[in-house]
N, C-alpha and C positions, 0 to 999 in steps of 0.2 A: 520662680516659675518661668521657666525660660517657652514653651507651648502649651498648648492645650485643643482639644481636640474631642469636639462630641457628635453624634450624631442626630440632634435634635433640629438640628440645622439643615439635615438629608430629605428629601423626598419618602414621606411615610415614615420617616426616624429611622431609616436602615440604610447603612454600607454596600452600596451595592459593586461580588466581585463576578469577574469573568470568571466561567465555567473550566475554561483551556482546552474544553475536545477537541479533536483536531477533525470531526464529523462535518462536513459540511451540512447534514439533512437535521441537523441537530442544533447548531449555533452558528449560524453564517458569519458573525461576526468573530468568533475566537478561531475558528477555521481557519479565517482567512488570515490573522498571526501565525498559525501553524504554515503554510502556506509560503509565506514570506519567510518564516524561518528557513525550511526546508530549501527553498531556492538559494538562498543564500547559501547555505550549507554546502549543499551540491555543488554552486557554482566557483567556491573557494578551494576546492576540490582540484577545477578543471584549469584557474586562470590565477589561483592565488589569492591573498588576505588573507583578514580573520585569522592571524598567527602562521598561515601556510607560504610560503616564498614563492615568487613570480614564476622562479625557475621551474616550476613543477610543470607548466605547458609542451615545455620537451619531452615529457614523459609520455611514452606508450599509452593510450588511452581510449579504451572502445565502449561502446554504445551497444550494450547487448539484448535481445530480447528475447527470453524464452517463454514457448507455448507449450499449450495442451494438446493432447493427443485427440481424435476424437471418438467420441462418442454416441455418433448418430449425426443422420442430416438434418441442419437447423437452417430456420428462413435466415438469407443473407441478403445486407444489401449491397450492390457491386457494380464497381463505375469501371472505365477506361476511357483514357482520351476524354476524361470529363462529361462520357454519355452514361447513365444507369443503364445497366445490362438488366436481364429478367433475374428474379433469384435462381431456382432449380432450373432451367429449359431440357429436357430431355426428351426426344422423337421418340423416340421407343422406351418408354420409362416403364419399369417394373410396378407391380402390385405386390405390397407387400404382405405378409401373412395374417394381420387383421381389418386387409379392405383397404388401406390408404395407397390410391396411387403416387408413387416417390417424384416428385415433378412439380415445379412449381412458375409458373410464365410472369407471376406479379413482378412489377419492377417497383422494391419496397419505399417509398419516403425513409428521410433518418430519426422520425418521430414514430415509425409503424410499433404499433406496441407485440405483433409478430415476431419481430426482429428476437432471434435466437430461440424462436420455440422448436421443437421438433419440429418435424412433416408427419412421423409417426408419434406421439409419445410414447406406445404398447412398444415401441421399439428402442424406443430408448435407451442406454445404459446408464440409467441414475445412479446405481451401486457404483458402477464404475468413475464417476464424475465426483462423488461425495468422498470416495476412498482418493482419488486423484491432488483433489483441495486438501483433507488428511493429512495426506504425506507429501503435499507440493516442499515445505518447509525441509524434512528430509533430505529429497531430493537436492535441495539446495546450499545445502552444506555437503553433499556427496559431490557435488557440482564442483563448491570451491574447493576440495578432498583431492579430487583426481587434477584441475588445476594446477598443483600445488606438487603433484606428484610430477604429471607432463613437464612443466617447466624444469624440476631439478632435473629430469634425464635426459632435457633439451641441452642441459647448462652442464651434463657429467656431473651431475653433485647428489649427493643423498638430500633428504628432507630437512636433518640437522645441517645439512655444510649450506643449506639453499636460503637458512634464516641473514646465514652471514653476507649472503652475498645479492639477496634480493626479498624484496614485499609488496608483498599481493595488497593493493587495498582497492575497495569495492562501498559504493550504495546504490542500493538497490530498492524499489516497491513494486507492490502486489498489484495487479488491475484485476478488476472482475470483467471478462467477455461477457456477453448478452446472455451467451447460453449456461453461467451460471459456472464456470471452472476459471481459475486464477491461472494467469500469466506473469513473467519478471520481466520489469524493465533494468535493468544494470548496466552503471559504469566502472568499467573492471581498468583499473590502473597499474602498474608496472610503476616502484620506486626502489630506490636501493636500501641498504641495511636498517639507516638513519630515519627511512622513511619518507613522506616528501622533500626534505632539506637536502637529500643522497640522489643522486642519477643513478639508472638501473644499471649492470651491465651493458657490456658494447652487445651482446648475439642475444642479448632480450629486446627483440624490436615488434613494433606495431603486426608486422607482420606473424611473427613467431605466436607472439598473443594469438592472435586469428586463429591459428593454426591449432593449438592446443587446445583452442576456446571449441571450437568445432568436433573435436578427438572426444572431450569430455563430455559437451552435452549427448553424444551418441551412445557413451560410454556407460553412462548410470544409472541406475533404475534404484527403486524400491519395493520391498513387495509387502503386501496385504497378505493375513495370515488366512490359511484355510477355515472353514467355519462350517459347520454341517453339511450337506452336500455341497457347497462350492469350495472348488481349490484352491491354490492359493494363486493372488495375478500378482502380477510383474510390471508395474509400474513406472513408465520412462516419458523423458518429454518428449512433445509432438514434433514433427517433421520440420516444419517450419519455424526457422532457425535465422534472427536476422543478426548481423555483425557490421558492423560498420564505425570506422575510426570519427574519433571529434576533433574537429580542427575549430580554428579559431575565426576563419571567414567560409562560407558557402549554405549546406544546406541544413545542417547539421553543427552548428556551431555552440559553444556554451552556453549561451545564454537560453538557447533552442531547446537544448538537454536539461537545464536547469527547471526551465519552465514546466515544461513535460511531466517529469518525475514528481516538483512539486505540486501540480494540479490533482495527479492523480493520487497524493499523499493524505489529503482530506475524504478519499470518496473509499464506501466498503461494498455491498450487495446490492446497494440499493438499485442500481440498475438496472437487477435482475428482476426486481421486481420484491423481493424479499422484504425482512421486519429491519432495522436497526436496533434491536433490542436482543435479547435472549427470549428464545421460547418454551414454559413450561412444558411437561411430557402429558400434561392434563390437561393444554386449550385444547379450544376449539377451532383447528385450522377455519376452518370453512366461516368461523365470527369474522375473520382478520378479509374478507373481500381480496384476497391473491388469487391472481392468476395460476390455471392447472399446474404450468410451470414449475414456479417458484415454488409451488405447492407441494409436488412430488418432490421435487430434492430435499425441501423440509422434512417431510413424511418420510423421505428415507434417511434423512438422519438420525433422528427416531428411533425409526425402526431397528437402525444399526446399532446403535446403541444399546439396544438391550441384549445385545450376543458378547457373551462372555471374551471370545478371542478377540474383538476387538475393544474392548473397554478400555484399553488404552488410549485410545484416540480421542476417547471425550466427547464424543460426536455431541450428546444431548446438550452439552455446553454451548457448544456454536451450531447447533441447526440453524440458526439466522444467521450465519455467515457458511451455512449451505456446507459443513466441513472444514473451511478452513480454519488454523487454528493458532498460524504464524502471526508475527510483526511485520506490519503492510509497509513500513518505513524502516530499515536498517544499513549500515554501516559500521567498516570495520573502524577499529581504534583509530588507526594512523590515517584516516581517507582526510579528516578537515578536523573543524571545530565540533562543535558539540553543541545542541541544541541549548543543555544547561546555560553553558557558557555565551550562546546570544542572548538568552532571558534575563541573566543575568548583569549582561551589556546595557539592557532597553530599561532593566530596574534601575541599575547606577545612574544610568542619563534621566529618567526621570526623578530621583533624587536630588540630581545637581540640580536640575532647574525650578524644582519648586524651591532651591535655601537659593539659587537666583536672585529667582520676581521676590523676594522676599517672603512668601508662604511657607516656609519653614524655615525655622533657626539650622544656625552653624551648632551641632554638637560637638562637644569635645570629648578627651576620653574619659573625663571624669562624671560626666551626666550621666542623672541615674532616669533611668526610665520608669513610671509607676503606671501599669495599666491599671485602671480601674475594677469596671465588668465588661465582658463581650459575652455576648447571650446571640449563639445560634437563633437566628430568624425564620429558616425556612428555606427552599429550593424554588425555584422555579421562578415566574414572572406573580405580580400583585396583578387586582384585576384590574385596577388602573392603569398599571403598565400594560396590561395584554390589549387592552384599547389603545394605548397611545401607541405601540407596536404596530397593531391591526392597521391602524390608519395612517403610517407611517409606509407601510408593505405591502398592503392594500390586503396581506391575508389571513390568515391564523400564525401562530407563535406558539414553540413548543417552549414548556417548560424547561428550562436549560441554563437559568443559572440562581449562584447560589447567595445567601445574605445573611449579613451578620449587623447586629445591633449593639 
């Protein structure tokens, strides 16, 4: 008997494991692994590690961010020169067609829980904003589509001749705006054949990137299929378009980028105000205390959902993520390491150091392992932990992780 190992010895006789969501509103604590991963990820990307060679900093490298189109005026808050301006000011502001004058003088705080409601809701384009989140994901692959395309005709190359002689790799996440539609933040990198280990061509430069990067988001749409009396719309990102290269000192530097993308890699709707769960077709919005807001884009995911031409989109699935239906954190193959691959880093290191301090034996390859019984315990927190939690936090604690005995 080389270990032995029971849990009678545990707190309440249970094993207790981390959840792993990457939710922040949900386990602050496994979050914030996710979190740390992510940064990492990203930043080996932009500066090297974690398997990727230093050399990769030469490479072409931008900071992209694509928006939403919009969909109606929503309260804003808006500094310059470090003074809040008003949200709406308009001297001669319209009345719109059910009473609401379009105008607003408030200069918002960045806690106003306004922030990103309508001026009108009756005005609103919900449908529009719900189908938008829908097909952001589309859009984003047409995105890297046309990419991919610009490049080989910048380079005289077809699609096939363009694998051999350059690669596109990218990571990119989702942010939720206030007013409840997903935006991308992405870094879109330029490496040659090999991948980060290969330099891109000499006429694929930072600039050229820009150049294409700008061609393409102008370039692509999606469209929502016609449905009873409405047509079909045409779906493309917003206006506002930022590009900007990552260097490795100034304002915008890796570590900047790293930060950024990984912060926002833990967070989903909750902003808006919405559920972090799914929501049945049978609550009771009006149980759940949401704001009108959040409440109409729910309601119109719903809604949409039960019309035949779009049943593909799933709505009913994510009404609590307001339509969207993507992966809020992605990356191509050859961008860095892999998230497996650091969990799997952090499990070996903690391995080594419990057969260390001596807490577990050296096995060999001949040790035979005999588990006993493990008997599923339950999910969530004990109510002795949710006290010790409470008064730890000073506030309530969601159930959010799981145990085994």
């Amino acid at each position: 008997m080389l270990h032995r190992y029971t849990t009678r010895q545990e707190p309440d006789g249970i094993l207790r494991l981390p959840c792993k969501t990457r939710r922040a509103s949900r386990c602050p604590a496994c979050a914030e692994v996710y979190r740390a991963d992510t940064y990492h990820l990203i930043r080996a990307g932009l500066v090297g590690g974690k398997g990727v060679p230093e050399t990769v900093t030469a490479h072409p490298t931008l900071f992209v961010t694509l928006t939403a189109p919009s969909f109606g005026t929503v309260h804003a808050r808006r500094e310059k020169n470090g003074k809040v301006l008003p949200c709406h000011a308009r001297r001669d502001a319209e009345t719109c067609p059910h009473g609401h004058v379009m105008s607003c003088t408030v200069k918002h705080g960045p806690d106003d829980p306004r922030l990103g409601e309508p001026l009108c809701p009756d005005c609103y384009d919900y449908t529009g904003s719900v189908l938008f989140n829908a097909l952001a994901p589309l859009l984003w692959k047409r995105f890297g589509d046309a990419l991919r395309r610009r490049l080989a005709k910048l380079g005289g190359l077809t699609l096939k001749e363009l694998r051999e002689h350059l690669t596109l790799s990218f990571a990119k996440v989702a942010e939720y705006q206030r007013r409840g539609v997903v935006h991308f933040h992405a870094v879109i990198r330029l490496d040659g054949p090999d991948g980060p280990a290969a330099p891109p061509p000499a006429w694929a430069t930072a600039d050229a990137l820009a150049h294409v990067v700008r061609q393409a988001a102008t370039a692509v749409t999606a469209k929502a299929p016609a449905y009873d009396d409405e047509p079909e719309r045409v779906l493309r990102w917003g206006e506002q378009l930022d590009v900007r290269p990552i260097t490795l000192d100034g304002d915008l530097t890796d570590q900047a980028v790293a930060g950024y993308i990984a912060k926002y890699a833990t967070k989903a709707a909750e902003c808006v105000g919405t559920l972090d769960r799914r929501v049945n077709p049978l609550d009771d919005l009006d149980a759940y205390n949401l704001r009108d807001h959040p409440k109409r884009l729910i309601a119109e995911c719903l809604r949409l959902s039960a019309i035949a031409e779009l049943a593909d989109l799933r709505l009913v699935n994510w009404a609590h993520m307001l339509g969207f239906r993507g992966h809020f954190s992605t990356r191509s193959r050859r961008y860095s390491t892999t998230l497996g691959e650091l969990r799997a880093d952090r499990e070996q290191h903690a391995r080594n150091d419990e057969i260390t301090t001596g807490r577990l034996p050296l096995f060999d390859e001949d040790a035979v392992l005999v588990i006993s019984e493990w008997t599923y315990a339950g999910k969530g927190y004990s109510i002795g932990d949710q006290l010790i939690a409470a008064a730890i936090t000073g506030h309530g604690v969601p159930d959010t992780r799981a145990g085994a005995r």
